[in-house]
C-alpha positions as CSV (number, residue, x, y, z in Angstrom):
1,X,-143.3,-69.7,-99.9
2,X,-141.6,-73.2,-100.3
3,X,-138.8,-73.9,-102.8
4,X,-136.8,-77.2,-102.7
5,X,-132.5,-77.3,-103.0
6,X,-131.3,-80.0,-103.4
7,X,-134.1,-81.6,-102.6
8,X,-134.2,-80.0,-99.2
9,X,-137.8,-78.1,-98.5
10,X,-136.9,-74.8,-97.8
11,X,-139.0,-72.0,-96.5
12,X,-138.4,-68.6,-98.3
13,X,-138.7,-65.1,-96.5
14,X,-140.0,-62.4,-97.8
15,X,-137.8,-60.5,-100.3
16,X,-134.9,-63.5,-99.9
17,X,-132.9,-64.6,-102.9
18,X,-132.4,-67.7,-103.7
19,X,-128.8,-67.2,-102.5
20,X,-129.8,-66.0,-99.2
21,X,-132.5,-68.7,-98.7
22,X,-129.8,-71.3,-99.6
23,X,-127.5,-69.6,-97.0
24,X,-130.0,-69.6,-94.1
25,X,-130.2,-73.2,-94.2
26,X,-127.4,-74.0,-94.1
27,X,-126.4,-74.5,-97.9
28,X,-123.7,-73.2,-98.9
29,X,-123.3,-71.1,-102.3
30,X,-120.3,-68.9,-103.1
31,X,-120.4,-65.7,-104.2
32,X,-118.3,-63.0,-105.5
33,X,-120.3,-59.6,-106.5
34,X,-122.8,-60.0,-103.5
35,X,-122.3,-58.6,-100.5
36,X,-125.1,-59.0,-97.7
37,X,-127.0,-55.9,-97.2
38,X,-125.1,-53.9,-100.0
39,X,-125.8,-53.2,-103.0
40,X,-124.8,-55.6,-106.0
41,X,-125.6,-56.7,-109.5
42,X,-124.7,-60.3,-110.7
43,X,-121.8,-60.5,-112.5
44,X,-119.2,-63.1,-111.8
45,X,-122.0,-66.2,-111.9
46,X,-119.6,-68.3,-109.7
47,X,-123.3,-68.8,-107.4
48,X,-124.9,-70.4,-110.3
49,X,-127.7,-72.8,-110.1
50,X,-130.1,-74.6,-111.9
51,X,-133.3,-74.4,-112.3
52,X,-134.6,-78.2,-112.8
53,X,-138.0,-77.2,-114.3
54,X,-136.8,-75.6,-117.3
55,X,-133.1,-76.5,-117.4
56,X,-131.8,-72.9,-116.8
57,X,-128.8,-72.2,-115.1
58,X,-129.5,-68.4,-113.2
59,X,-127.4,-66.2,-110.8
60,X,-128.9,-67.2,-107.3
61,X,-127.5,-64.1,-105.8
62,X,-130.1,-61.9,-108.2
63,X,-133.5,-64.5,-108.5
64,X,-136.2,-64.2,-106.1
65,X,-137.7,-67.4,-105.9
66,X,-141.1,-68.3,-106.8
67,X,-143.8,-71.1,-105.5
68,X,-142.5,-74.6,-105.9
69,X,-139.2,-73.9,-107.3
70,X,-136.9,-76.6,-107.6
71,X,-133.2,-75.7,-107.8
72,X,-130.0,-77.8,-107.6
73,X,-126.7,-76.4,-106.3
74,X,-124.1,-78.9,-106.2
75,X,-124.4,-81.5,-109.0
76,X,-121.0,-81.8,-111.6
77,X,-123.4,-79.9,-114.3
78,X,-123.1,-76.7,-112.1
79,X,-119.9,-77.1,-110.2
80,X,-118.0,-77.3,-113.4
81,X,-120.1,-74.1,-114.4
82,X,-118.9,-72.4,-111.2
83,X,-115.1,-73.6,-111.8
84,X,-115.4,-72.1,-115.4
85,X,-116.3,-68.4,-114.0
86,X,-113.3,-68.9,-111.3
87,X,-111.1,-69.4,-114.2
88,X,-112.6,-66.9,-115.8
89,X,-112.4,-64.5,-113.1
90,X,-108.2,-65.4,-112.6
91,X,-107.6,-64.5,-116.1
92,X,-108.1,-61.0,-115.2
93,X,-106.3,-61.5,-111.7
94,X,-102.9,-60.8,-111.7
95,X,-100.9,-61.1,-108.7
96,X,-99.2,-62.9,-106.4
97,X,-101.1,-64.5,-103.1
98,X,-97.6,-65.3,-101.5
99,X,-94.1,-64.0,-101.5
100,X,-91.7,-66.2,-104.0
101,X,-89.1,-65.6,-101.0
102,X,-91.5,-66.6,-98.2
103,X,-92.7,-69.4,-100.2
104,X,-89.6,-71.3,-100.0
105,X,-87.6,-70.3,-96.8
106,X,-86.4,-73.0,-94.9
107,X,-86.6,-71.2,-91.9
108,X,-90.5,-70.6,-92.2
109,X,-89.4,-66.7,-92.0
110,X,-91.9,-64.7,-93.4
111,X,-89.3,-63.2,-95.7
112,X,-91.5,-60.5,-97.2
113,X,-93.1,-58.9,-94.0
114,X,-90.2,-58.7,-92.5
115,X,-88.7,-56.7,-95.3
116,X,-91.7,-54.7,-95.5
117,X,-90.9,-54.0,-91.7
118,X,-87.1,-53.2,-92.5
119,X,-88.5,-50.9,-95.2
120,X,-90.7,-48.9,-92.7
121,X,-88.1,-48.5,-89.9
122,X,-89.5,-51.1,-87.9
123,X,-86.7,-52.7,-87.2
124,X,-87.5,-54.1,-83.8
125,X,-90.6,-55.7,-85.4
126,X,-88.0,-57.1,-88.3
127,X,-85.7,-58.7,-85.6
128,X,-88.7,-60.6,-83.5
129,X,-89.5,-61.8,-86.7
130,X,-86.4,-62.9,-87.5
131,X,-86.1,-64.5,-84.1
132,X,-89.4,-66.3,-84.1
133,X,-88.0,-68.1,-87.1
134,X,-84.7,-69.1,-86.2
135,X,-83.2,-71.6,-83.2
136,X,-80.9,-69.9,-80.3
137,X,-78.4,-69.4,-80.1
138,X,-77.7,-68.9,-83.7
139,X,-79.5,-66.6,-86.3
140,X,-77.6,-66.7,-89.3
141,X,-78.3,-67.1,-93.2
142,X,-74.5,-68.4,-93.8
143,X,-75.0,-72.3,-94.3
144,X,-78.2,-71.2,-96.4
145,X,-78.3,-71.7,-100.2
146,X,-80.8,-68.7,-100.2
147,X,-83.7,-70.1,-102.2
148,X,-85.2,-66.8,-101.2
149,X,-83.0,-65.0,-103.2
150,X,-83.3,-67.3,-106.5
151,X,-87.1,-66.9,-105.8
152,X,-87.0,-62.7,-105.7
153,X,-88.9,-61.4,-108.0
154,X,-86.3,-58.6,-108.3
155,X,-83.7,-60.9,-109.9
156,X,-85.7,-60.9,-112.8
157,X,-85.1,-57.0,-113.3
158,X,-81.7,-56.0,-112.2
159,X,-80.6,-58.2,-108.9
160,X,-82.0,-60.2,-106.6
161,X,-82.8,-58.4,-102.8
162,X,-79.8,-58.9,-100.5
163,X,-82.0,-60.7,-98.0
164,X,-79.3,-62.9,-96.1
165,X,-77.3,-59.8,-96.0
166,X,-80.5,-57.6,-94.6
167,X,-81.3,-60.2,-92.0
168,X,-77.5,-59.9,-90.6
169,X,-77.5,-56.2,-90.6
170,X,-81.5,-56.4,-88.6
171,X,-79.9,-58.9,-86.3
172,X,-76.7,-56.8,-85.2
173,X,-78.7,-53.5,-83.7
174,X,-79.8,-55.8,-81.0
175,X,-78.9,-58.1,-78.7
176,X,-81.7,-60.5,-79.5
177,X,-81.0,-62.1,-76.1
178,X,-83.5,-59.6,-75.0
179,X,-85.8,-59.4,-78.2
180,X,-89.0,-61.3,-77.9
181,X,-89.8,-63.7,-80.6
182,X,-92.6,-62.9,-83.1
183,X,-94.8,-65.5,-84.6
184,X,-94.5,-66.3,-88.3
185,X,-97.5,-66.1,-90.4
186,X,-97.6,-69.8,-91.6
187,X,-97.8,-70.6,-95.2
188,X,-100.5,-72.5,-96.0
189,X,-99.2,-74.8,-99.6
190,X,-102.5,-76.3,-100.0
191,X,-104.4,-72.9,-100.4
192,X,-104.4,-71.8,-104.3
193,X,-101.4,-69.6,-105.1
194,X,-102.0,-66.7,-107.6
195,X,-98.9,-65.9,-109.6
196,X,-97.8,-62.8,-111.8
197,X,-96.1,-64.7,-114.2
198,X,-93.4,-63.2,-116.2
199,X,-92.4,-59.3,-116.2
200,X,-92.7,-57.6,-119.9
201,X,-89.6,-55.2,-120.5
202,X,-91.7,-52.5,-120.0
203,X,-92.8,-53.3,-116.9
204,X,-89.2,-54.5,-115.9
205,X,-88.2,-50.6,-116.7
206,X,-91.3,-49.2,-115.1
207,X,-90.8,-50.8,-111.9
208,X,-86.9,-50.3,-111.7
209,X,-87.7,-46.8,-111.9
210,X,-90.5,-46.3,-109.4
211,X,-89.9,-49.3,-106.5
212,X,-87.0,-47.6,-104.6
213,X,-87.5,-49.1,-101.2
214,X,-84.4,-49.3,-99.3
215,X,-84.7,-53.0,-99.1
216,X,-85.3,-52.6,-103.5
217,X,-88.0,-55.2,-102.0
218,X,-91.2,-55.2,-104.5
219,X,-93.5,-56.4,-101.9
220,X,-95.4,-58.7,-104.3
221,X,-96.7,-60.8,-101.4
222,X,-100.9,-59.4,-101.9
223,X,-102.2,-57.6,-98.2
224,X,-105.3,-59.9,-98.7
225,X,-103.6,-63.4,-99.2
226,X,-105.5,-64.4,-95.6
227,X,-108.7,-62.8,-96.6
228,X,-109.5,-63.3,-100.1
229,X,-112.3,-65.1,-101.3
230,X,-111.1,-65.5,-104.7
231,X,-108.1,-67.8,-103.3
232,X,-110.7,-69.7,-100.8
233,X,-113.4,-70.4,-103.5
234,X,-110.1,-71.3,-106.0
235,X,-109.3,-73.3,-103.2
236,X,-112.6,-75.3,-102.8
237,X,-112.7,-76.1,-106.5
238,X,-109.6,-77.7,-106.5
239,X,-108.4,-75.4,-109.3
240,X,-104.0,-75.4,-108.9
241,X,-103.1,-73.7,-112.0
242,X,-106.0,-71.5,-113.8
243,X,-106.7,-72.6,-117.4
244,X,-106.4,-69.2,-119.4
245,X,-103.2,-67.1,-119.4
246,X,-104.5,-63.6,-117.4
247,X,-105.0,-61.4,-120.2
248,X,-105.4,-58.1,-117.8
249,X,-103.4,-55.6,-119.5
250,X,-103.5,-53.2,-116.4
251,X,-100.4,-52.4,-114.8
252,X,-99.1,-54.5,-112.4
253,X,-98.2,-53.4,-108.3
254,X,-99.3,-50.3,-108.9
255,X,-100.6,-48.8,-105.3
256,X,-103.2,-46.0,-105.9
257,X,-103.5,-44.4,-102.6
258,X,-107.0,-43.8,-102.2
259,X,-107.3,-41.9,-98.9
260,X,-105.7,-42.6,-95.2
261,X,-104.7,-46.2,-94.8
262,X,-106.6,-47.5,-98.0
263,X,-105.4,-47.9,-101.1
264,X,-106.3,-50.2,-104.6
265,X,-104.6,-52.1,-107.1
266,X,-106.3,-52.6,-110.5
267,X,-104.8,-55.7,-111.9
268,X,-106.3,-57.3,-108.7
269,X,-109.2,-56.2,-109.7
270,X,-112.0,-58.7,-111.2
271,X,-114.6,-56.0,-111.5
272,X,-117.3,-56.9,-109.1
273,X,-119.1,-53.4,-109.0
274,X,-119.0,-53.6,-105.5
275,X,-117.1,-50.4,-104.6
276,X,-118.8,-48.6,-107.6
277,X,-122.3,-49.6,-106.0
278,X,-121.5,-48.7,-102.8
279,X,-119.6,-45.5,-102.5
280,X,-121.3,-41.8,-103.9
281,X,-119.3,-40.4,-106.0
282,X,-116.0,-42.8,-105.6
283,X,-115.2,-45.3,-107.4
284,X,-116.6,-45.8,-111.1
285,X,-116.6,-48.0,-114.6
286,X,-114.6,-46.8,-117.4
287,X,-114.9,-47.9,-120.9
288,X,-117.1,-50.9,-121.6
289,X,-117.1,-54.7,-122.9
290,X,-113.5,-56.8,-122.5
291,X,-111.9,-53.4,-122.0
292,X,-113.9,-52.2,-118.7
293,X,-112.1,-51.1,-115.6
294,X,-113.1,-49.8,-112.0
295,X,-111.3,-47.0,-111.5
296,X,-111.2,-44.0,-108.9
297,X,-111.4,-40.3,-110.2
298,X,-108.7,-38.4,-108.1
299,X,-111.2,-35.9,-107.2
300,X,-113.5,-38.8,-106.0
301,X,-110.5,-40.1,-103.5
302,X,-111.4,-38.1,-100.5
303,X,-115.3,-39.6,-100.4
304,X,-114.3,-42.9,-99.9
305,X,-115.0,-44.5,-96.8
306,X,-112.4,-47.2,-95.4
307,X,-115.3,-49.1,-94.3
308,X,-115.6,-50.2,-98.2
309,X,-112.3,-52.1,-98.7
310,X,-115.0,-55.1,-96.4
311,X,-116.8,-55.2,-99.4
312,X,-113.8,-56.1,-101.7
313,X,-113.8,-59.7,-102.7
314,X,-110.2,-59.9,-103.8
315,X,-106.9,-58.0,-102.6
316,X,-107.7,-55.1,-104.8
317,X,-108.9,-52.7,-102.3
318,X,-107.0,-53.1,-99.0
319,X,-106.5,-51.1,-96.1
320,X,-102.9,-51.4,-94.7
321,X,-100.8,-49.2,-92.2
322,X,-97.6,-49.9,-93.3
323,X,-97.2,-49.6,-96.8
């Protein structure tokens, strides 16, 4: 079967979407609830085309092609159809991709992971961090205006994280004369930044009560900022701040630990179907229409495979070792 794309002549395999034809040539069409060889159901229409002989714009992900087809991928008609279901799909995304604190160190020190290191006891790992970021012979905070700490997030609920204070305290147990240097993550500014926005009262209260780290750190910085395809695709359509407010009512940074290293976070969440689809009796839908969620049953925790959190488009479902 032939079916042009852009007015390339494509050959078709047997039982290939249109996506997957499009992909084998070398055209590329994103996609958020398709997953190669997994089971899926089109959602999130960010792979959109159009079909030129009758003007219909369908889910490429879903249509099997038929003879002669002749579908167009890229023109401003479906781009700006595709940037529309990315905005859509960040209105019910909130998070934030990047640390506030890391965002804006001078230092490039990856502020957050190396609290999330002090946090765990890893205070070796903290120090190389800290290391890697500074210049010998001195590693000190005290010239600093700590634009970290007028970034944290937690200075919007009680006070700010004593991170200039944490760093001296990591950097006195050793004599860093004799601790390697760790490589900072670098933060890429051009890659689209989620953000969580403002904290309601209730959720100021709620998360004073229930974040009791020893940092106090929240850890807002998301464990899939370098793996998301929500922030690459937002990326690609040159989208910088999304048009609707996120109207996800779901609470936010709140870890359900699924089973061993893998846990989810439903205000990530942008409802794919992916993990519903793919695990047996794990995660499921609850309620329909606006209102919908993907949640996962407590008794269902134990049959989830790890394996799954590679199906997750966003940073909702994550495995992680150290939180």
């Amino acid at each position: 079967m032939q079916i042009t794309i852009d007015n390339k002549n494509i050959e078709v395999a047997n039982g290939e979407t249109i996506l997957e034809a499009a992909r084998r040539n070398g055209i590329d069409i994103p996609s958020m609830c398709y997953a190669k060889e997994a089971e899926h159901k089109s959602s999130c229409m960010v792979c959109a085309v159009k079909n030129m002989q009758n003007g219909q714009v369908i889910p490429s992900c879903t249509t099997m092609p038929v003879e002669g087809m002749q579908i167009e991928s890229n023109s401003k008609e479906v781009q700006a159809i595709r940037t529309m279901s990315f905005e859509l799909l960040l209105s019910d995304h909130r998070a934030d991709c990047e640390a506030p604190c890391s965002m804006v160190c001078p230092h490039g020190l990856d502020v957050e992971q190396m609290l999330l290191f002090y946090d765990n006891a890893a205070y070796k790992k903290a120090c190389e961090l800290i290391k890697g970021a500074f210049s010998l012979p001195a590693i000190s905070c005290d010239d600093c205006k700590a634009p970290c700490e007028k970034a944290c997030r937690r200075g919007n609920i009680d006070q700010a994280v004593s991170i200039r204070k944490i760093i001296k305290e990591v950097v006195e147990m050793f004599d860093v004369t004799e601790i390697d240097a760790a490589d900072n993550r670098k933060i890429d500014k051009k890659m689209f930044q989620s953000r969580l926005g403002r904290f309601s009262d209730p959720e100021k209260q709620h998360l004073k009560e229930t974040v009791n780290t020893k940092s106090r750190c929240l850890h807002c910085a998301c464990a899939g900022k370098t793996d998301c395809k929500l922030r690459v695709y937002a990326t690609q359509q040159a989208i910088k701040r999304p048009k609707y407010n996120v109207t996800s009512a779901l609470p936010i940074m709140d870890k359900i630990h699924v089973n061993g290293n893998l846990w989810f976070e439903q205000a990530k969440c942008i409802r794919c179907g992916l993990c519903v689809y793919n695990s047996n009796n794990g995660f499921t839908f609850k309620d329909r229409g606006f209102g919908m969620q993907v949640c996962i049953p407590e008794e269902n925790c134990n049959h989830i495979d790890e394996k799954l959190a590679e199906l997750c488009p966003t940073g909702a479902l994550y495995r992680v070792n150290t939180h």
